[in-house]
C-alpha positions as CSV (number, residue, x, y, z in Angstrom):
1,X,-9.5,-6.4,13.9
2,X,-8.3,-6.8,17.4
3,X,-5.1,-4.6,18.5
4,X,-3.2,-8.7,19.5
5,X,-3.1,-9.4,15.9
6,X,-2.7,-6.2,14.1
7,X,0.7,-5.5,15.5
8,X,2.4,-8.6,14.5
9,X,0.8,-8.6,11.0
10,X,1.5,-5.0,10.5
11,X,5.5,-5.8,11.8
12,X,5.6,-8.9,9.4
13,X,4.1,-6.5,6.6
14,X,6.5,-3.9,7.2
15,X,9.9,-6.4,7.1
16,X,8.5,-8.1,3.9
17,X,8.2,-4.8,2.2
18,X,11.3,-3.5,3.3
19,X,13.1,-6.3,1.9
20,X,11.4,-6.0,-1.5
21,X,12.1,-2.2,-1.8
22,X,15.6,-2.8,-0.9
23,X,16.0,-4.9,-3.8
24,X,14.1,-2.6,-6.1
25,X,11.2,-4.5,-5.9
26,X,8.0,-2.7,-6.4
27,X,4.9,-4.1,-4.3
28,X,1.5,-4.1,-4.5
29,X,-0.6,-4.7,-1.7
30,X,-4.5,-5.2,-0.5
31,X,-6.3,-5.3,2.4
32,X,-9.9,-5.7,3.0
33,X,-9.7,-3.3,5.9
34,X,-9.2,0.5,5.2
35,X,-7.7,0.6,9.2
36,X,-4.7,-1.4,8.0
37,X,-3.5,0.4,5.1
38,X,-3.6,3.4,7.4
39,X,-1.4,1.9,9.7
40,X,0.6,1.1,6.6
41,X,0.6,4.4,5.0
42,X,2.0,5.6,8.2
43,X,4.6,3.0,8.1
44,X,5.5,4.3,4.8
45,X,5.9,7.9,5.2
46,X,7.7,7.6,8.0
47,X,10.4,5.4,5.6
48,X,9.8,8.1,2.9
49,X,9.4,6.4,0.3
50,X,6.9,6.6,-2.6
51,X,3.5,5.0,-2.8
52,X,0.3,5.6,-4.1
53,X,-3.3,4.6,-2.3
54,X,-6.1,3.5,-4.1
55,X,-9.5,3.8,-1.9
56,X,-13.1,4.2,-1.8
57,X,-11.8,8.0,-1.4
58,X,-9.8,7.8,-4.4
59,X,-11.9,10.1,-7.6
60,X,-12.8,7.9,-10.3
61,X,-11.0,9.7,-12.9
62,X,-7.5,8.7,-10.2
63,X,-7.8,5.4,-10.4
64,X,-6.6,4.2,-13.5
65,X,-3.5,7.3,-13.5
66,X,-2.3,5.4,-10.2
67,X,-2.8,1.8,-11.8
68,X,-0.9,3.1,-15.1
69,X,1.4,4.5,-13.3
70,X,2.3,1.3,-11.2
71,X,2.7,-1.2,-14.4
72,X,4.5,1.0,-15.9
73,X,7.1,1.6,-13.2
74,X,7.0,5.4,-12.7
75,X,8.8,6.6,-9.0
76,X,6.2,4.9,-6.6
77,X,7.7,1.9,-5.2
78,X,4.6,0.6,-2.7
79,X,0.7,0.6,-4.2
80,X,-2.2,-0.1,-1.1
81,X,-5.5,-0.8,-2.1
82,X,-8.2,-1.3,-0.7
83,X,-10.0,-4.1,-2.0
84,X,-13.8,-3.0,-2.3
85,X,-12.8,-0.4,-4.7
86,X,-11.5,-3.1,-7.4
87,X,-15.2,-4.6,-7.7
């Protein structure tokens, strides 16, 4: 993904999920491109605040802890995921 159109996607990313936290909101988001939801995980720890990462890193056995732990609205306000994992 070239460096022109990361930034501004990454920026508008970043205000949309600050919005939704702020209101308690939690958020759930994917990305094709594990590049991204570095940049985003980043973003995130820098704001403190609680998320979870679901990968092609992520053991098996992790997965579906992180995914119950989501729906069922335990502390972590922000989930990325990377899309090829959820085939």
């Amino acid at each position: 993904m070239c460096a022109h159109v990361c930034v501004p996607m990454c920026l508008c990313v970043c205000v949309c999920v600050s919005m939704c936290v702020c209101v308690s909101y939690r958020v759930l988001i994917f990305s094709q491109f594990k590049i991204m939801l570095d940049v985003l995980e980043d973003w995130l720890k820098a704001c403190d605040w609680k998320f979870e990462r679901i990968d092609g890193d992520t053991p098996q056995q992790d997965r579906q802890k992180k995914i119950d732990a989501f729906q069922n609205g335990e502390q972590t306000q922000v989930h990325l995921v990377h899309e090829p994992t959820m085939l």
